[in-house]
N, C-alpha and C positions, 0 to 999 in steps of 0.2 A: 524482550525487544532487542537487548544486545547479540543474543544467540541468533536471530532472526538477522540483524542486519549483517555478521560476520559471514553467516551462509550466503547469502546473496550475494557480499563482496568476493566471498571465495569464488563460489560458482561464476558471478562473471569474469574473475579472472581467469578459471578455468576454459572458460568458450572464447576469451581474446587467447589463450595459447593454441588453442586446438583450430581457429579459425586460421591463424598466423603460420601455424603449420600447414594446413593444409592449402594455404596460398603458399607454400614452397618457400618461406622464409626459415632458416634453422636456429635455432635454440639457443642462446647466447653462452649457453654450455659448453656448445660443439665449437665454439670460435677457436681457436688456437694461434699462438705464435708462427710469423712468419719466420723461416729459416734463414738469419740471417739478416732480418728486418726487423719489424716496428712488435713489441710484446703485446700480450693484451694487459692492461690497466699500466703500461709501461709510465712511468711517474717520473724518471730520470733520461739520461744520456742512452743510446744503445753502448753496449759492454764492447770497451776499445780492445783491437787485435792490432796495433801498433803500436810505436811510442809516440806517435806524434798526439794517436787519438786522447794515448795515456795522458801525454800530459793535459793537453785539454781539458777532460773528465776531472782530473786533480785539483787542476785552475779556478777549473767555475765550481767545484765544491766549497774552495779555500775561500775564494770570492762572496760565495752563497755562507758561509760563517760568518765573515768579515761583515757584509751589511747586515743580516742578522744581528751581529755581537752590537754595530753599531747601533742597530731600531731599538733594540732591549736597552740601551742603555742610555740613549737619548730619551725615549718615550718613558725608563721607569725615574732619570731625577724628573722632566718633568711632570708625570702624574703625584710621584710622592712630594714635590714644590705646592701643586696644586693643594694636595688633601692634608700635608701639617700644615703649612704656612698661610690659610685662607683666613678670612679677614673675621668669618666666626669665631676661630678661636683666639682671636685680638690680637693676630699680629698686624702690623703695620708695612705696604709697600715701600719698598726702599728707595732710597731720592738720590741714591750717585747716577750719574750719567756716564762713566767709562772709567775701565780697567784695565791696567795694561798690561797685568800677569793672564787676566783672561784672552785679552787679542791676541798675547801671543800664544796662548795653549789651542787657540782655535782657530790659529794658523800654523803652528809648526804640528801640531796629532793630523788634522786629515792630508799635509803633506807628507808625514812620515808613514800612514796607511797609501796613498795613491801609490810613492815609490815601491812600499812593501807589494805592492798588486801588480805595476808596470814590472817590474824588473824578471820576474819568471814569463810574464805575458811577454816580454819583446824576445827573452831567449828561445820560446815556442813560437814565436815569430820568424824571426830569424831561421832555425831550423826547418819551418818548413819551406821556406825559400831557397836553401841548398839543393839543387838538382843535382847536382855533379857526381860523378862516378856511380851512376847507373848502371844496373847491371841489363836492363833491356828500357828498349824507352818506345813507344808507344803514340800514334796518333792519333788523336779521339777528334771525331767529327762531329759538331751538332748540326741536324737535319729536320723540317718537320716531317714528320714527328718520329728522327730514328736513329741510330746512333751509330759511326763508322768508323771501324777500326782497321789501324793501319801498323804492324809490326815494323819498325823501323831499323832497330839494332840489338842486339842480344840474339841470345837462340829464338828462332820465330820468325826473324828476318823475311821478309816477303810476304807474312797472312796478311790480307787482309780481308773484310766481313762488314756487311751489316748486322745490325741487334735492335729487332721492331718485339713491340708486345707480341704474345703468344695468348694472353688469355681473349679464347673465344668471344667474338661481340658479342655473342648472343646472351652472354651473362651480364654485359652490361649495360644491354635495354638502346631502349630509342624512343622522342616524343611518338605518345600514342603505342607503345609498343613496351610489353613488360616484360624484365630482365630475368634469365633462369637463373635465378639467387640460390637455389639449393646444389647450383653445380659449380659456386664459388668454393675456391680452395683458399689455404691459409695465404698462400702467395697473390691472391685475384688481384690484379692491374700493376704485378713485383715480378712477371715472371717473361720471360725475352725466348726468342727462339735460336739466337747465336749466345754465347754466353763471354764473354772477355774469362780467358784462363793465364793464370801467373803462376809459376812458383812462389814453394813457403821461403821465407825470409832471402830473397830477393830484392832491392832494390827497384823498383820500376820508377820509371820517369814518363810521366802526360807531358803530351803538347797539345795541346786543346784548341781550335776555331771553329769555326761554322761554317755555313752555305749560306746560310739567308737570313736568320735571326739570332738575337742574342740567346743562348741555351745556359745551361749551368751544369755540370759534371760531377754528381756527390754521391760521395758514400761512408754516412754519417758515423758506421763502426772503423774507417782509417781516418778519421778525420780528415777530410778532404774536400772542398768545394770550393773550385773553379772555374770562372767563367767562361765560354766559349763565344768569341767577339766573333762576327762577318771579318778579314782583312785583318785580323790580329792575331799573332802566336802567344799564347800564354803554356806557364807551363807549371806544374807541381808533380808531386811523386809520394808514393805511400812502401809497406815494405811490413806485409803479411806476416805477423807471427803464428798464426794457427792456422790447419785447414779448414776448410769449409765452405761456403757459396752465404755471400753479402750482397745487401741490396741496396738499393738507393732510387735517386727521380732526380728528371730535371727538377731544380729548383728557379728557374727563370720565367716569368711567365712568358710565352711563345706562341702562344695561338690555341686555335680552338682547339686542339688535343693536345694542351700542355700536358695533360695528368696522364697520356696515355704512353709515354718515352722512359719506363724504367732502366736501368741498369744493375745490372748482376753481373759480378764477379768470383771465379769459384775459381780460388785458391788452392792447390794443390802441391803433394812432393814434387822433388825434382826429377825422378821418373817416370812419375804420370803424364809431368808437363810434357818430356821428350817424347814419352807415346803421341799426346796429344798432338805436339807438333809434327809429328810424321802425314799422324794421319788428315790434320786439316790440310797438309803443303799434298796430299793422293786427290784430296777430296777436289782441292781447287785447278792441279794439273786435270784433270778428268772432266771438271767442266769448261775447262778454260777453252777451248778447243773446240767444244759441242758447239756447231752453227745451228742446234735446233731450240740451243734455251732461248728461252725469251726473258730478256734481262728488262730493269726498271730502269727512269731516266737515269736516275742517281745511282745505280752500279754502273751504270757504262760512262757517264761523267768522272765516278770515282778511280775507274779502270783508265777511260780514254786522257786524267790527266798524267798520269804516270808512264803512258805512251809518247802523249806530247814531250813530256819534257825530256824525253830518252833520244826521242828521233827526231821531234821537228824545230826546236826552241832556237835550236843555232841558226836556223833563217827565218824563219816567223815570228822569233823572240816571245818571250814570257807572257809577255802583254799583248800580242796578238799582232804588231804594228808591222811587225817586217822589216827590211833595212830598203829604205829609198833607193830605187834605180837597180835592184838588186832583187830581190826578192818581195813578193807582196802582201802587203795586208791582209791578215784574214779577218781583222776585226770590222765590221762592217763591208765585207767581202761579198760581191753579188754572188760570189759562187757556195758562199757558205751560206747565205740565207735565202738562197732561191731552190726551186725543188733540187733534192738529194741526191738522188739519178746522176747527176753531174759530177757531182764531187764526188764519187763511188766510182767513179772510170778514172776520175782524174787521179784517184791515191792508188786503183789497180793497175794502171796502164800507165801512169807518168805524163807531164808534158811538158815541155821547152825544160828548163832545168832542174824541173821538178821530177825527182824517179818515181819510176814503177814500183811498190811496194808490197806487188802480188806474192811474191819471190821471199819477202822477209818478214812480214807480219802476216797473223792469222788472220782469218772472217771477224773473228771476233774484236782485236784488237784495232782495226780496222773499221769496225762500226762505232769501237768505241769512243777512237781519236774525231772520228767523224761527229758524233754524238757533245762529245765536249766541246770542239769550237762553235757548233751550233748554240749552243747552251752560255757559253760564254763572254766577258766582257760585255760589248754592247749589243751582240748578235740575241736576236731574238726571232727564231726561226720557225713561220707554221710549221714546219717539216720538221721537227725538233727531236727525232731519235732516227737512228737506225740499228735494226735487228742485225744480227751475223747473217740470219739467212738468207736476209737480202744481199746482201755480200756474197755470199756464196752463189745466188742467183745472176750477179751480174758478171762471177766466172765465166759464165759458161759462156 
């Protein structure tokens, strides 16, 4: 009867693997470590490649002894209190009411443990809020659901990029619609199609905001997690000791495709990095210029603000208001939120003391300062992008 029921259990195990297979689900065999990401049956910390994550990982181990030491040792007087001292073997409850060697042992021991716990916790504190002498420093943008990168100072000076998921939707399903699960990779929903590149043992310095929601910026092997406010600059920094490519997610919840905004960073020597950098500063002269790409809102808002602030900000100011009797508003500007047409002659051609800027900014640039005042401040514009090519169409 036992032989009998073993078989059965086998065999139905066997026709749930082989059915599981053959719906395209793979073999918890085949799973494997993300590179740079999360292990499989990962039990602890990801393995720090800084000192910051270092100390971290030391912290919360020394931490994770410390209340342990404290459970064993609370929980074994009181069990062995319980099992000699109970009332079967005739001893008798005790009838003081208070001790004052005990008040103080169980006031000065868990303040002498809290100190021993704060005092390395506030120096890894501390440390990671020194930004200072960066050796490149970095603008990280949160979008939904995408991430924008802006080379600020160091070697790299001028890239800047977006970074959206790369892994195909079609592995990760839709109501009514089943997911191709056998073409997920170790990386499926870790893997970006810009990648953020640093040098090894570098300094880098985040400044972190957003567009429109609160985001979060992490990557649990530097120890880093930073929040990305709408209207706020925050900033932190990490500082690479090994090569290799690390992952991380928002961690803020953000909307309906929170889980879908990873971030990877792939660390490299410092001559990879300067390859790197040649080639991304070819890659972006080469499109920068094409009136035939078709850009998203949010690259030509991220382009058209680094235009505004270059060419128009001394008469239109930051905020959009313009200086009274002088130059005017664009923020609530009929010319900015009525059709486009207009404002495309008017930044080609010039008018009263506004110049022609056919002469010094490209199609592109052009659509794209266009594109951001539309988008910006209070202006909410049905017409709310323009292409380069239509720029270049109203050359003619």
């Amino acid at each position: 009867m036992k032989h009998a029921l073993k078989s059965r259990t086998l065999g139905a195990s066997l026709m749930l693997g082989a059915t599981l297979m053959a719906a395209g689900l793979p073999a918890m065999a085949a799973v494997k470590n993300s590179e740079g990401g999360p292990a499989v049956h990962q039990l602890n910390l990801q393995a720090p490649v800084t000192q910051i994550a270092e100390q971290i990982y030391s912290i919360h181990n020394m931490m994770l002894y410390i209340c342990l030491a404290i459970f064993i040792a609370v929980f074994g007087v009181m069990f062995y209190s319980i099992l000699k001292h109970r009332k079967s073997l005739g001893h008798q409850a005790a009838t003081f009411h208070e001790s004052t060697t005990v008040e103080i042992l169980w006031t000065i021991v868990p303040f002498l443990i809290v100190i021993g716990m704060a005092l390395p916790a506030t120096k890894t504190v501390v440390a990671m809020k020194d930004t200072s002498n960066a050796d490149i420093t970095i603008k990280v943008t949160g979008m939904q659901w995408k991430w924008g990168y802006d080379y600020l100072k160091g070697d790299g000076e001028g890239i800047s990029f977006l970074s959206t998921l790369s892994t195909p939707r079609d592995q990760v399903g839709a109501p009514g619609v089943a997911a191709n699960v056998a073409a997920r990779t170790a990386n499926y929903l870790l893997e970006v199609d810009n990648e953020m590149v640093v040098p090894v043992n570098k300094k880098v310095r985040l400044i972190t905001t957003a567009n429109d929601v609160i985001h979060a910026w992490t990557i649990p092997a530097f120890g880093v997690k930073q929040d990305a406010i709408p209207g706020f600059v925050r900033d932190t920094w990490f500082k690479a000791e090994k090569i290799g490519t690390y992952r991380g997610n928002c961690v803020e919840l953000c909307g309906k495709e929170h889980a879908f905004m990873p971030i990877v960073v792939r660390v490299v020597s410092e001559e990879d990095y300067k390859a790197w950098v040649d080639t991304k500063k070819k890659e972006m002269a080469a499109k920068a210029d094409d009136p035939s790409k078709v850009w998203t809102v949010d690259e030509l808002k991220q382009r058209g603000q680094s235009v505004y602030e270059k060419n128009c900000v001394a008469c239109h100011q930051a905020n959009g208001k313009g200086v009274p009797g002088a130059f005017p508003a664009l923020d609530g500007s009929a010319v900015v939120t009525g059709p486009k047409a207009a404002q495309v002659n008017i930044l080609l051609n010039g008018i009263r003391a506004m110049p022609a800027w056919k002469a010094s900014l490209s199609d592109t640039e052009i659509a794209a300062v266009i594109t951001y005042t539309r988008n910006s401040w209070s202006n909410k514009s049905a017409e709310n992008i323009v292409q380069p090519a239509e720029v270049l169409a109203a050359r003619k």
